[in-house]
One Martini backbone bead per residue (centre of mass of N, CA, C, O) as a GRO file, in nm:
protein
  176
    1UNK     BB    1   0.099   0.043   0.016
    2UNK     BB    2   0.071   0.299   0.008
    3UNK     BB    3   0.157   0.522   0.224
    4UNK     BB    4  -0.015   0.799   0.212
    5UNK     BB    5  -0.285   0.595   0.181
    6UNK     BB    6  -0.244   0.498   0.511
    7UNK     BB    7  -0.243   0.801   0.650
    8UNK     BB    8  -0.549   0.845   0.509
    9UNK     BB    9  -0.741   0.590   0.499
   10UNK     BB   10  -0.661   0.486   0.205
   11UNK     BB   11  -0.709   0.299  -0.017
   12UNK     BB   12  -0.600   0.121  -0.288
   13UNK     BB   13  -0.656   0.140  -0.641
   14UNK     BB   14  -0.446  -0.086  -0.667
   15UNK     BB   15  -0.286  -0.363  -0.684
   16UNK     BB   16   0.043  -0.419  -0.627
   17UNK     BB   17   0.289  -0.576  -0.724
   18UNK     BB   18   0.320  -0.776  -0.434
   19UNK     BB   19   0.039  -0.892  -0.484
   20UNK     BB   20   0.113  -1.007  -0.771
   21UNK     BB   21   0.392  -1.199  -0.694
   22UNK     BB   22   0.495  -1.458  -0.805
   23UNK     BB   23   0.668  -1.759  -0.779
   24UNK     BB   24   0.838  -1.964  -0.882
   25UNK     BB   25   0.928  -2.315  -0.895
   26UNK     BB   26   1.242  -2.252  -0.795
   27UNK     BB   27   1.189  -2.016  -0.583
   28UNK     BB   28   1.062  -2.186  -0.413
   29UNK     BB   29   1.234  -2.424  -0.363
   30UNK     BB   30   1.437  -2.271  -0.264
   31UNK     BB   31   1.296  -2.105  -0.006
   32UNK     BB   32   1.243  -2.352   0.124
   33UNK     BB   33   1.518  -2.445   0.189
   34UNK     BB   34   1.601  -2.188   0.385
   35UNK     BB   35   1.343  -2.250   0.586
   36UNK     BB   36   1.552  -2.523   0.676
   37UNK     BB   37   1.737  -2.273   0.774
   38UNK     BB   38   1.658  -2.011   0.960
   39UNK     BB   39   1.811  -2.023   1.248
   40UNK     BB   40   2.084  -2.026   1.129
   41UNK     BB   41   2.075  -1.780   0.969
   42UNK     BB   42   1.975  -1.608   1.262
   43UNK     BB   43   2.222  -1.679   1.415
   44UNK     BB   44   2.451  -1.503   1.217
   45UNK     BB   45   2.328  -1.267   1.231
   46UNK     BB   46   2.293  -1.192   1.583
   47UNK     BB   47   2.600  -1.235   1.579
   48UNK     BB   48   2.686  -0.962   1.427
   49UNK     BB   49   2.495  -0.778   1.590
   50UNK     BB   50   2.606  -0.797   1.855
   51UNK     BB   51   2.847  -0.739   1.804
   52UNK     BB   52   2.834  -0.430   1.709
   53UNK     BB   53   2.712  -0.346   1.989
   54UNK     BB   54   2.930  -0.408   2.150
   55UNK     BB   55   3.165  -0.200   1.959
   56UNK     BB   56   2.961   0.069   2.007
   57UNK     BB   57   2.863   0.124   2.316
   58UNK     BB   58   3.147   0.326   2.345
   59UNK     BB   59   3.023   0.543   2.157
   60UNK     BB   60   2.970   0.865   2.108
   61UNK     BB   61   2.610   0.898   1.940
   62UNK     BB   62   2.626   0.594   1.871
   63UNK     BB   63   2.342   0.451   1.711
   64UNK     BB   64   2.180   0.132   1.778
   65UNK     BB   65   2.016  -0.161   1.808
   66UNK     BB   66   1.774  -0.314   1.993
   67UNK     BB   67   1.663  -0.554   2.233
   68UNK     BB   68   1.395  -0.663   2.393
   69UNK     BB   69   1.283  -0.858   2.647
   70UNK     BB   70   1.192  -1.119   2.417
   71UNK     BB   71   1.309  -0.988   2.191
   72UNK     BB   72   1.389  -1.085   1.824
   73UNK     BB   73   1.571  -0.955   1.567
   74UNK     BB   74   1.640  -1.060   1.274
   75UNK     BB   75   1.812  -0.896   1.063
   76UNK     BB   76   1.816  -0.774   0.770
   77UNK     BB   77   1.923  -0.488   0.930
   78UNK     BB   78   2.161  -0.233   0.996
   79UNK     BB   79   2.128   0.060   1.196
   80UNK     BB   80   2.351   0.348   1.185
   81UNK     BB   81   2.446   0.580   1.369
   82UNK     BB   82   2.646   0.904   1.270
   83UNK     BB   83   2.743   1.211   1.351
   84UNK     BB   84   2.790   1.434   1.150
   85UNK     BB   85   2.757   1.222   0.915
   86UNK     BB   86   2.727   1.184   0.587
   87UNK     BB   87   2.640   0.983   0.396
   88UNK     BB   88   2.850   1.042   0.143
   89UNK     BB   89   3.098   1.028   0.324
   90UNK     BB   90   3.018   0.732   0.450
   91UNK     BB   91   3.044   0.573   0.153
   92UNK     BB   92   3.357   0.673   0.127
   93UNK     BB   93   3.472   0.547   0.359
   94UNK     BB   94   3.385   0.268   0.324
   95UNK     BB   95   3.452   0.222   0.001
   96UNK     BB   96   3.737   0.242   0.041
   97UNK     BB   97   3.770  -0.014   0.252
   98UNK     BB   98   3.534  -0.219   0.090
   99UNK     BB   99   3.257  -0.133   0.208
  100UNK     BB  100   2.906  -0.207   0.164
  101UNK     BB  101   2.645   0.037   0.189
  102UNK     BB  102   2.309   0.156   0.315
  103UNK     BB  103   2.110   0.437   0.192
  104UNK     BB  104   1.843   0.433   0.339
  105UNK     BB  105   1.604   0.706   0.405
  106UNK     BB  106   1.611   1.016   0.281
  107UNK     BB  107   1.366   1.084   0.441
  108UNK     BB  108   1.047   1.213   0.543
  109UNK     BB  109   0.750   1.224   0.537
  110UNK     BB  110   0.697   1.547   0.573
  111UNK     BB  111   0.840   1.545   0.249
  112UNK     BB  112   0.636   1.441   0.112
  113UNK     BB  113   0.347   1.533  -0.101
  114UNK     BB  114   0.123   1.518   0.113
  115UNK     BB  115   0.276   1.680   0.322
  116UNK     BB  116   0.368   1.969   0.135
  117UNK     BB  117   0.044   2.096   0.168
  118UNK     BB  118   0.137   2.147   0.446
  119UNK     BB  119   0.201   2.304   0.707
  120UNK     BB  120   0.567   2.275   0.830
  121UNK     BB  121   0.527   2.346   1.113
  122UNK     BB  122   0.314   2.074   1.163
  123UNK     BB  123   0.641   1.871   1.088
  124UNK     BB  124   0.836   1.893   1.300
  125UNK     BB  125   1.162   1.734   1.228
  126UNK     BB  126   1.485   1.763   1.325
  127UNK     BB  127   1.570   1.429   1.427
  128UNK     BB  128   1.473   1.295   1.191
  129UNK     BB  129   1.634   1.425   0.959
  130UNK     BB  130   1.875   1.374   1.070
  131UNK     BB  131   1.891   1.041   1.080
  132UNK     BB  132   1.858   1.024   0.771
  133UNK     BB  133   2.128   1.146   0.706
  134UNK     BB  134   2.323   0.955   0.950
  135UNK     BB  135   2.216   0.694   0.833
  136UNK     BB  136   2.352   0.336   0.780
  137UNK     BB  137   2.372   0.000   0.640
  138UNK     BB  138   2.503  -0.252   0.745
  139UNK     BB  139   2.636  -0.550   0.677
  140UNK     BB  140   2.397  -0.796   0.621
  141UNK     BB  141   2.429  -1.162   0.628
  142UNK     BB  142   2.455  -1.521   0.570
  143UNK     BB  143   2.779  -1.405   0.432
  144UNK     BB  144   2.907  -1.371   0.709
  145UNK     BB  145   3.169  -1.303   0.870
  146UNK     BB  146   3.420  -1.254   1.089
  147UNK     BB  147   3.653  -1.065   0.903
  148UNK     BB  148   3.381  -0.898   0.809
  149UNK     BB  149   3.312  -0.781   1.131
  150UNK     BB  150   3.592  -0.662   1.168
  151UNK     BB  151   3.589  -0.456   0.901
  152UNK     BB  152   3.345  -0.309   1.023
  153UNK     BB  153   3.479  -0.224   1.310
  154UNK     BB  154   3.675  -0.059   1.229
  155UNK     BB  155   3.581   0.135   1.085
  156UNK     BB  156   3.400   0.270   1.248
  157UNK     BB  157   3.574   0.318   1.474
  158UNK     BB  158   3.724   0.526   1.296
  159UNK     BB  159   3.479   0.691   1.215
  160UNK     BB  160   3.497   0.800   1.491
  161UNK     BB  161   3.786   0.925   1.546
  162UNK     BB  162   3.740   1.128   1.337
  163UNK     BB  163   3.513   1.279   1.491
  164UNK     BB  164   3.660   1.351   1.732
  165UNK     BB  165   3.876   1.512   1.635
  166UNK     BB  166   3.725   1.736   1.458
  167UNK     BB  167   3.567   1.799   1.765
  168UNK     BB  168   3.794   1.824   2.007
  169UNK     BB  169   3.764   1.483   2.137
  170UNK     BB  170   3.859   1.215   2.302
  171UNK     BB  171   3.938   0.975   2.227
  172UNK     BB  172   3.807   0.570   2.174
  173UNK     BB  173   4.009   0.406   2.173
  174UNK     BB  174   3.996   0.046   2.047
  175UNK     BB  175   4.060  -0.317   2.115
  176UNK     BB  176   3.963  -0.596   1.848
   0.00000   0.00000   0.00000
């Protein structure tokens, strides 16, 4: 369904493209084998979760995803805050590196056509627009492995580091 569409509770005016796509006989095949290993699969990504979570928990500004409990998030995606640093910024210091990251969400829906016709004081997300531009997906996928995982939190802890000096706050070297 439309967001705009949704957020003004009007149904949607025709089936969307996911609600018209079948699987051909191969990918369901294919799907129906991954999800014969769920579990595993949801263990490697929660693994490298983790390992995230832990390497950056003491980085200041430096906002990742919690896990309330009882409740496990699949990780589908990481989504990482480096405040200061722009997307195109964060994704030349990345792709420097050699990894490739997410930067999806690059608006907020007040700026979406349907609520530009709104005063827009009455959408004020000064937070919300913030995070928009400071936020991007970490690689996460079920062939990710340890040295992979390694190779992204050196990354990050670096550009913690650079963004540390540049505001002329105290280093926050860690060793992993």
């Amino acid at each position: 369904q439309n967001p705009a569409e949704a957020l003004t509770g009007q149904g949607p005016k025709s089936p969307g493209a996911a609600d018209r796509a079948r699987f051909t006989n191969l990918q369901a095949r294919l799907t129906r084998r991954a999800l014969e290993h769920i579990e595993a699969i949801l263990a490697v990504r929660r693994a490298s979760a983790a390992r995230y979570r832990e390497a950056f928990s003491t980085l200041p500004g430096v906002v990742c995803p919690s896990e309330a409990d009882g409740i496990q998030n699949t990780y589908g995606r990481f989504p990482i805050r480096l405040p200061g640093r722009s997307k195109a910024d964060l994704e030349k210091m990345f792709l420097d590196a050699g990894i490739e990251i997410g930067l999806y969400y690059p608006y907020v829906i007040p700026d979406t056509p349907s609520f530009l016709q709104e005063p827009a004081d009455e959408y004020d997300v000064p937070n919300a627009r913030r995070a928009s531009m400071e936020t991007v997906l970490l690689p996460m996928h079920t062939g990710l492995r340890g040295p992979d995982v390694d190779k992204v939190i050196a990354t990050v802890l670096k550009i913690a580091e650079l963004s540390q000096r540049s505001e002329g706050l105290p280093s926050t070297s860690q060793e992993h």
